[in-house]
LUMLOLO-367174 format. One record per residue: residue in one letter; z, x negated, y negated of N, C-alpha, C in turn. Coordinates in steps of 0.1 Angstrom, whole numbers, plus 5000, padded with zeros to 4 digits. Atoms other than C-alpha are relative to their C-alpha. Layout:
N
AZXYZXYZXY;...
This chain:
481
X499350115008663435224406499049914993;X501350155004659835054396500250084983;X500049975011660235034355498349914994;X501450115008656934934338500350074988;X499550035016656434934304499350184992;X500849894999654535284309501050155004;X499149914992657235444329500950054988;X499349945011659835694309501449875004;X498850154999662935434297501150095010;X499049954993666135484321501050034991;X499049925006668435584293499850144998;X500149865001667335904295499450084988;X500850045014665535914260498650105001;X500849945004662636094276498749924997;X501550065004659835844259499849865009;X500250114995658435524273500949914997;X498950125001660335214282499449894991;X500650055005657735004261500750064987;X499349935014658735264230501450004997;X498149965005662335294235500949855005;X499450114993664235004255499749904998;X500850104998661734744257500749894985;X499950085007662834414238501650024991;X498149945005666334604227501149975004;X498750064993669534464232500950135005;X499649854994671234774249501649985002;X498450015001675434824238500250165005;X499849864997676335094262501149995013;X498949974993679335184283499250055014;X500249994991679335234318499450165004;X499849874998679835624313498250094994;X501649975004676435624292498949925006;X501950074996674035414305500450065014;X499949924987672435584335499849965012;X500450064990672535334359502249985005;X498050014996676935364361500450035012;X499249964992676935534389498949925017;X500850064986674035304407500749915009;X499550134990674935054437499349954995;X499850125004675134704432498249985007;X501350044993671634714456499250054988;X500549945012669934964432499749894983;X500350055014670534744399499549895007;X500350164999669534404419498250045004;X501649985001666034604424499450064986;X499649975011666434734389499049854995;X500550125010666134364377498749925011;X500950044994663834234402498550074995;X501449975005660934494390500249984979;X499850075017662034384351499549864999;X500350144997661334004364498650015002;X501550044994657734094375499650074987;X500749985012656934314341500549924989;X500050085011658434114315499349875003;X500350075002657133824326498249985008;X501149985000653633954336499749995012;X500650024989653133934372499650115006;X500949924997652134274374498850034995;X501150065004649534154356499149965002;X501050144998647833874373500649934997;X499950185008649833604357500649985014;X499650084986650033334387501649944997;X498750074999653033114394499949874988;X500450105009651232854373500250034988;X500349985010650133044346502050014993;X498650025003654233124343500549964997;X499450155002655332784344499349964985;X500650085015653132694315500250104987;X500349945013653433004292501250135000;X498349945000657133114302500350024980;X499450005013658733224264500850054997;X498750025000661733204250500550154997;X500049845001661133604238500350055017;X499449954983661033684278500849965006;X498450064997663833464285501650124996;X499249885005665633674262499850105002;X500449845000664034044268501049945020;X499150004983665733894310500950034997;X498649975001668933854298500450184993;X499549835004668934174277500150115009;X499849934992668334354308501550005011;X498250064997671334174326500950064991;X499049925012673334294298500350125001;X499949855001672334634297500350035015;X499449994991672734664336501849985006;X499050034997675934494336501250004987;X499450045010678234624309501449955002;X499050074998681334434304501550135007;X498949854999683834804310499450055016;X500350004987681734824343501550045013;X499549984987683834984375499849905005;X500550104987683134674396500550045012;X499150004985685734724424499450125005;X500449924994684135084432498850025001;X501850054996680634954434499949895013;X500150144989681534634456500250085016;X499649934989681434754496500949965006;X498550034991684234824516500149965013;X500150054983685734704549499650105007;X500649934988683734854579499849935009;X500350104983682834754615498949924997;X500750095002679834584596500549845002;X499350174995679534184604499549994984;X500750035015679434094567500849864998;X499650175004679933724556500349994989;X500250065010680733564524499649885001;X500250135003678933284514500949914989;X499650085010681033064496499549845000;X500750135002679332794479499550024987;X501149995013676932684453498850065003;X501349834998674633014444498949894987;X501650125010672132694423501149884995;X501050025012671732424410498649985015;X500850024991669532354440499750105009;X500449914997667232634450500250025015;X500050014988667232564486501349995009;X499049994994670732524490501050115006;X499549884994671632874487498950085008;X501149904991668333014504500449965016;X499950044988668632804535501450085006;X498850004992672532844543499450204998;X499249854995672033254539498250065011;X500649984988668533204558500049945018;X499350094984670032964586500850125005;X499049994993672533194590500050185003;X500449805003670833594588499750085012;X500149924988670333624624501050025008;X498750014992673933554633501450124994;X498949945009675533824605498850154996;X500649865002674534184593499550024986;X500249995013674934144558501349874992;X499750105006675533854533500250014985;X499549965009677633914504499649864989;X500250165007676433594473500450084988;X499949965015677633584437499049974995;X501749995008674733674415500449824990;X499750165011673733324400499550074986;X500149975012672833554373501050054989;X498849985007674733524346500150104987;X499349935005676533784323499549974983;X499750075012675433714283501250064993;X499449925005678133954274501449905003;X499150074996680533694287500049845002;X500350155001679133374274499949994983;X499850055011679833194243499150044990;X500950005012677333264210499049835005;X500750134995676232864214499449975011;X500950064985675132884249499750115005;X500449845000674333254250498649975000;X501849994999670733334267499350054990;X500949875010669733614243499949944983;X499350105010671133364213499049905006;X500550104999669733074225498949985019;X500650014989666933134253499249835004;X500350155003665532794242500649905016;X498950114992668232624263499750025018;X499749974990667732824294498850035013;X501149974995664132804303499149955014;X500450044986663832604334500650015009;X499149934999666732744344499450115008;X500849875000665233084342498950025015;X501050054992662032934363501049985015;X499550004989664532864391500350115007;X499349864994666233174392499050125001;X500949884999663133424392499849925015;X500350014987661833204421500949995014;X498749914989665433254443500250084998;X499749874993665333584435498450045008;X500849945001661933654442500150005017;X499550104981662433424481500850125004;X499049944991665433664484499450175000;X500349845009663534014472500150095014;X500049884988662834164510501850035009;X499150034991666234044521500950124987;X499649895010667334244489500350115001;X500749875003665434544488500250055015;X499549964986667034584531501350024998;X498650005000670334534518501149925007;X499850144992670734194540500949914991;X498950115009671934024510500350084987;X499349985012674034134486500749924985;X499650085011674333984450500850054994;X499249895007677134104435500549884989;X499850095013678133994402501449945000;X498350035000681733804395501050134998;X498949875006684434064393500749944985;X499550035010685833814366499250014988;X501049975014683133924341500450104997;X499849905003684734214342501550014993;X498850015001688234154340500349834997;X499350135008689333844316501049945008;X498650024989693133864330500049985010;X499950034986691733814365499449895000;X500550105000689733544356500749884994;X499250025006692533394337501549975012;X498950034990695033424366499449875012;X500450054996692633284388499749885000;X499750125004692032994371501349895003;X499050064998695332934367500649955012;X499450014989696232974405499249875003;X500850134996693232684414500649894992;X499450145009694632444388501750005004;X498550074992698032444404499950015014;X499950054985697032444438499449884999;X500950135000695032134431501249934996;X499050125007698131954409501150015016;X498750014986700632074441499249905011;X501050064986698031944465500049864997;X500750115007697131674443498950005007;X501450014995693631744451498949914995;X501049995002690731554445499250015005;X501150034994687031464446499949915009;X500450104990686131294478499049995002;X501450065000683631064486499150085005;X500249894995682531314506499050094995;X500049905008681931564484499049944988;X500850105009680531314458498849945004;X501349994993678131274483499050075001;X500249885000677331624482499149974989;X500349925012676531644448498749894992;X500450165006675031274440498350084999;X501549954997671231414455499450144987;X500549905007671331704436499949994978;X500050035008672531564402498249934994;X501050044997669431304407498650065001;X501049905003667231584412499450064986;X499949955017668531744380499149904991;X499850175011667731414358498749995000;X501349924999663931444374499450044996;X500449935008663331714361499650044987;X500050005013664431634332499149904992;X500850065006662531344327498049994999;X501349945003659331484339499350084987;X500749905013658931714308500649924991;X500150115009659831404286498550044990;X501350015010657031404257499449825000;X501050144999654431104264500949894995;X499150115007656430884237501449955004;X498350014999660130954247499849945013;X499750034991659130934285499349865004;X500850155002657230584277501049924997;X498550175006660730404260500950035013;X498650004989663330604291499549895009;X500350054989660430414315500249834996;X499650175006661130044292501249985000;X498650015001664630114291500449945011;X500350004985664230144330499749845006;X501050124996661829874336499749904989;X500250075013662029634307498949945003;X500850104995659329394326498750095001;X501249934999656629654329499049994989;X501350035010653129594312499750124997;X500249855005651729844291498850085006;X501049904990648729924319500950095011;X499249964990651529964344500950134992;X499449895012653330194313499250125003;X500949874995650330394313499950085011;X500449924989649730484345501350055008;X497849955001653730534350499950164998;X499749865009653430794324498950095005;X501049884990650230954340500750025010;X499549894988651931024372500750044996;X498649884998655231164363499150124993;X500849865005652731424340499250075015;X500749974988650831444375501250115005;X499149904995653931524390500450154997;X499749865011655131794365498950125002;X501049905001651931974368500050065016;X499849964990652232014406500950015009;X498649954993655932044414500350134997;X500149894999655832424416501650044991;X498950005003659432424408500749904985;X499850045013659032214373499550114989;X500649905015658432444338499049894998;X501150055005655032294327499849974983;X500350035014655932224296501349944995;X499250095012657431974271501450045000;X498250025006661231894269500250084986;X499849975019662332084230500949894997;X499350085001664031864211501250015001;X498649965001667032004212501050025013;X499250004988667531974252500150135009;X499849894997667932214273501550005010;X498150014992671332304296499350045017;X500150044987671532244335501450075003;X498649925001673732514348500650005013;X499450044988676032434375500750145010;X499049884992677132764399500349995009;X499450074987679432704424500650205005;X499749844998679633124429502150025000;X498749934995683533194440500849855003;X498750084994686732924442500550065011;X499549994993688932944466500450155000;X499149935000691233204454499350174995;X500449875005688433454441499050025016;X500649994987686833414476500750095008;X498949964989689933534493499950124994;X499349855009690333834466498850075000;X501249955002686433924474500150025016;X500149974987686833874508500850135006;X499249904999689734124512499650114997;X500749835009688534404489498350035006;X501249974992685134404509499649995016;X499950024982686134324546499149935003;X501150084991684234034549500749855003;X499850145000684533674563499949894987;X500150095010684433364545498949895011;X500750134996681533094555499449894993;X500650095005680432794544499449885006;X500750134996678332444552501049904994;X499550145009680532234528501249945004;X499450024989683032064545501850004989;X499050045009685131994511500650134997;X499149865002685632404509500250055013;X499550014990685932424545501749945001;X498750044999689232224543500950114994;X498749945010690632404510500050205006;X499549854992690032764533500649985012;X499250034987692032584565501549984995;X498850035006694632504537500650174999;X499449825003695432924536500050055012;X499549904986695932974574501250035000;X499049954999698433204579500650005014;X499549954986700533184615500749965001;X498249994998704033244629499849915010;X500150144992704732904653499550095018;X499849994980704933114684498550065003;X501249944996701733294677498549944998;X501250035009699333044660498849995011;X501150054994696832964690499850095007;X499949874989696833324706498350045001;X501550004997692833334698499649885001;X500450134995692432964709498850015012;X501249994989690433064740498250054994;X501249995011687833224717499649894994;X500750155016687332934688500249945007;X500250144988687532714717498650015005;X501449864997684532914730498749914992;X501049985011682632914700500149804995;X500250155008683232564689499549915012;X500550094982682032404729498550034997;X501949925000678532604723499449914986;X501650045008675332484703499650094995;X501249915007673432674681499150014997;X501250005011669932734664500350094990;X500249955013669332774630499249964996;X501450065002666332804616500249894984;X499850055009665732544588498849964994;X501349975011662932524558498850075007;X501349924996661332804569500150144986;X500649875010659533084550501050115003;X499149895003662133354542499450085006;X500849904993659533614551500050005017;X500050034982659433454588501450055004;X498649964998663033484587500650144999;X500049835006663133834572499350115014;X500749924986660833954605500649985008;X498750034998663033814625500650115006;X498449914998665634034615499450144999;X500549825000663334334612500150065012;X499950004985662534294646500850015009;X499050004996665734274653500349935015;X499750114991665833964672501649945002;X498250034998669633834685500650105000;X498949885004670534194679501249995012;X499150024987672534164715501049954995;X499250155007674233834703500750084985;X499449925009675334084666501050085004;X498949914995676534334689501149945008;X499450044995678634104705501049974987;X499450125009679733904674500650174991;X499349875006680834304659501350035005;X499049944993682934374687501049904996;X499150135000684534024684500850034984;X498949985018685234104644500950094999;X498949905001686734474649501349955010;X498350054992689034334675500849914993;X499350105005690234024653500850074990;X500049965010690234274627501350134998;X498949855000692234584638501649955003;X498550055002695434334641500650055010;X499650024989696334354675501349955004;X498950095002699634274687499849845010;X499950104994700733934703499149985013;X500449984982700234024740498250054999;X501449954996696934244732499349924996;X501050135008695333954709499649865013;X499850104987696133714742498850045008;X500950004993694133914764498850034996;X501349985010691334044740499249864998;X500950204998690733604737499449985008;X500850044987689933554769499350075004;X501349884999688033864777498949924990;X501450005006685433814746499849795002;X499850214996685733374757499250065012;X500850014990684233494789498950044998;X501249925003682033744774498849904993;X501150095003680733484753499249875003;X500750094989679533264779498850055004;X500849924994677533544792499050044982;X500249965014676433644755499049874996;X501050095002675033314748498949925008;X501350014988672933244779498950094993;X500849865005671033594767499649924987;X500650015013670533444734499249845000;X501150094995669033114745499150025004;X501249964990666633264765499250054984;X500849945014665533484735499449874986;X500850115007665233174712499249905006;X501850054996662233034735499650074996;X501149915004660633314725500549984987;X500050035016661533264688499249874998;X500450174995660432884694498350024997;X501250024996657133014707499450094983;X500449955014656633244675499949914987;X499850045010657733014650498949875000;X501350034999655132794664498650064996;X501549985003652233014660499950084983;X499849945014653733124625499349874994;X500550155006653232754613498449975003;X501549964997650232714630498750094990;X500449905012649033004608500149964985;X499850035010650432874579499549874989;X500150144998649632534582501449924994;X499250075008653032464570501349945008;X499450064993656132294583501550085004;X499049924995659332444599501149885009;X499850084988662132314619501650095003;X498849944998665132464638501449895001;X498950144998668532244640500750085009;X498850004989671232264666501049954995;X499050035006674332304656501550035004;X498849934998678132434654500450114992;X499149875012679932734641501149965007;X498250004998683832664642500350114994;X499349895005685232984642501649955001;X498850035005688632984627500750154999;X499349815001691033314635501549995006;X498650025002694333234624501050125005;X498949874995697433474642500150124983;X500249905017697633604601499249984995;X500850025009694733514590500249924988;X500450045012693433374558500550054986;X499249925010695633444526500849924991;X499150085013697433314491500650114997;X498949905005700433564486499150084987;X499950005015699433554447499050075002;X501449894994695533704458500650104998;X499649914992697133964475501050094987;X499749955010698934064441499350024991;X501349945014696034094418499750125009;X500449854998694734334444500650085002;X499149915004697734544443499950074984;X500049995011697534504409498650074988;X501149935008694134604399499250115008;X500649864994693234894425500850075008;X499149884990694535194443498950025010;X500250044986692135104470500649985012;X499550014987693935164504499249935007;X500250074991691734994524499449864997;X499950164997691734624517500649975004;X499250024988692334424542501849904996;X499150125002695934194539499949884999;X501250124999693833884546498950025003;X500750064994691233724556499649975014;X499050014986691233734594498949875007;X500650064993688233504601499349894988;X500950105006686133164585499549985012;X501250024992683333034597499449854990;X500950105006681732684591499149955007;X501650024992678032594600500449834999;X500450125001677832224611499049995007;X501649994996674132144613499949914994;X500150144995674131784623500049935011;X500050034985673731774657498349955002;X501050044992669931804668498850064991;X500749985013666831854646498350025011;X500749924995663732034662498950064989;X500750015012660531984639498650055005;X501449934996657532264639499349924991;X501050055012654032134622498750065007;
């Protein structure tokens, strides 16, 4: 799958990818380009070795050198590859994986603007799941406006860009295992589904009368703040000398100076800033919140996986779609009673790689095989009476189940120590909760449940949803150095 610029092009063409493909916008149908019949893993290693030759890191060029001499040409030759990987007539539904006894999760959340938000929650949570389904934050140009189009306007999208090579690059082993799955929107494919969808979220919010809560406005406050940072770091000497008087009317012009020297200080060694000058023309701050509600549920279904999240504001709006008949709603209560009495660890700002070994090693595997059995049982729709005793069985089991896995995380404890140590860098695990949530019917919006009638002759999607899952990790905070 490695393309260098030496290698024969993947259209099948016969000459080099330098001679043939290289820097070409690529209009080709699913049936002609010869990646139609690849998995969704396949194209996400596809663009990962496109990410290290266009922009020279098989080279030599450092992380630095990157930051400072990123161009709006390789901006664009990225997206063109996006493009040509992902054309708009794309199969999606017979590329995306199907229900199996795998433990597969969805992350629903924000897939950026804050790098760490989506690494953490899918490395906090990679030793408690098999495989972790995310919407690619990479986006589609085939399905973006002319004015805000990458390949059109790379200009705009350059620090951007800089974020998203370094989350995919964090995610590349977890990748290239098939641990995490980036799968692209299904609505890039299908308009009318993105269009219904829409519509369904904007009337469940007017019935609901839903809004923003403080909550949630909380959420988002740190990260905006961040954004703004950034932006005013790569200010030009002059501009970012009047934002700092606007700021600080009272400030002398020694204290100006030396203002304006650090934030350039900063810029130069925030690994995660572009090293160069604001354009005049701005650039755009792109907000992806991966999957709503209602395309969560219609992803979740058609791939047999859960739904999880950290966020407490889409935690509610997935408790607003429990399905259960009065007589049967608490028949798995002895379970998520279980599960919600216990503590957890999760590891937290640690080196992906650490985390990645881990799961090579196949650390907690015991604790997976437990947490499998628990899913095909919730899964295979049990009746009343069998669902009764199947609760209490795996409620006792998981008494016994998580002793075993305490013991095992001292020995992670002691490793993750001498990893740091090694590293010299900092680590910390938190203690926490998972509230499992496993409604008598599960998780479900009627309307869902008619698009995927409606767009596949797929027999095996499931009817719902049968399980959520929300990480609270706010309890106890456990800091390696």
């Amino acid at each position: 799958m490695k393309i260098g610029r030496n290698d024969l092009c993947p259209c099948g063409s016969g000459r080099k990818y330098k001679k043939c493909h290289l820097n070409k916008h690529l209009a080709v149908t699913p049936q002609s380009n010869p990646f139609h019949q690849r998995s969704i893993k396949e194209r996400n290693v596809v663009l990962l070795n496109a990410i290290v030759d266009i922009f020279g890191f098989n080279r030599g060029i450092t992380w630095n050198d990157f930051r400072r001499e990123m161009s709006n040409d390789q901006v664009r030759e990225l997206y063109r590859v996006v493009s040509w990987l992902w054309p708009t007539d794309t199969d999606i539904i017979s590329l995306l994986p199907k229900p199996s006894k795998n433990l597969r999760g969805f992350y629903m959340g924000e897939t950026k603007p804050d790098l760490n938000a989506i690494l953490q929650n899918i490395v906090r949570y990679s030793l408690y799941t098999d495989e972790v389904l995310v919407v690619s934050p990479f986006m589609n140009p085939r399905t973006i406006a002319t004015d805000f189009n990458p390949i059109v306007h790379p200009e705009l999208y350059k620090q951007d860009t800089l974020e998203m090579i370094a989350f995919i690059f964090r995610l590349a082993p977890w990748i290239g295992a098939g641990l995490v799955n980036l799968i692209p929107n299904p609505c890039d494919f299908d308009y009318s589904l993105r269009k219904e969808v829409w519509q369904m979220a904007e009337k469940r919010w007017k019935d609901q009368k839903l809004e923003l809560t403080k909550e949630t406005i909380a959420e988002i406050k740190p990260r905006g703040i961040a954004m703004l940072a950034k932006t005013m770091y790569r200010l030009p000497k002059d501009k970012l000398a009047i934002s700092i008087k606007n700021a600080i009317p009272t400030m002398d012009n020694k204290g100006m100076a030396e203002m304006v020297q650090y934030v350039q200080k900063m810029r130069k060694e925030d690994p995660m800033i572009l090293d160069q000058e604001l354009p005049d023309g701005g650039e755009l701050h792109v907000m992806r919140n991966g999957a709503n509600l209602e395309l969560a549920l219609y992803i979740g279904q058609l791939t047999g996986s859960y739904l999880y999240t950290d966020r407490r504001e889409q935690w509610r709006e997935i408790l607003s779609t429990k399905q259960a008949q009065s007589s049967e709603g608490e028949v798995w209560s002895p379970l998520t009673k279980s599960f919600q009495s216990l503590e957890f660890n999760f590891l937290n700002n640690i080196d992906p790689k650490f985390a990645f070994r881990l799961k090579e090693e196949g650390r907690l595997e015991g604790f997976r095989q437990f947490l499998r059995k628990v899913w095909v049982g919730i899964e295979g729709n049990p009746s009343y009476e069998e669902a009764e005793k199947l609760a209490r069985r795996l409620s006792e089991e998981l008494q016994e189940e998580y002793g075993k896995t305490k013991e095992e995380w001292t020995k992670i404890d002691k490793e993750l120590l001498k990893w740091v140590t090694g590293s010299g860098g900092i680590a910390a695990i938190l203690s926490g909760g998972m509230n499992w949530q496993i409604p008598a019917l599960g998780f479900c919006i009627t309307a869902v449940g008619k698009l995927l009638e409606a767009r596949t002759d797929r027999k095996n999607f499931t009817a719902n949803v049968p399980l959520a899952i929300f990480l609270e990790l706010e309890k106890k905070h456990k800091v390696f150095k």
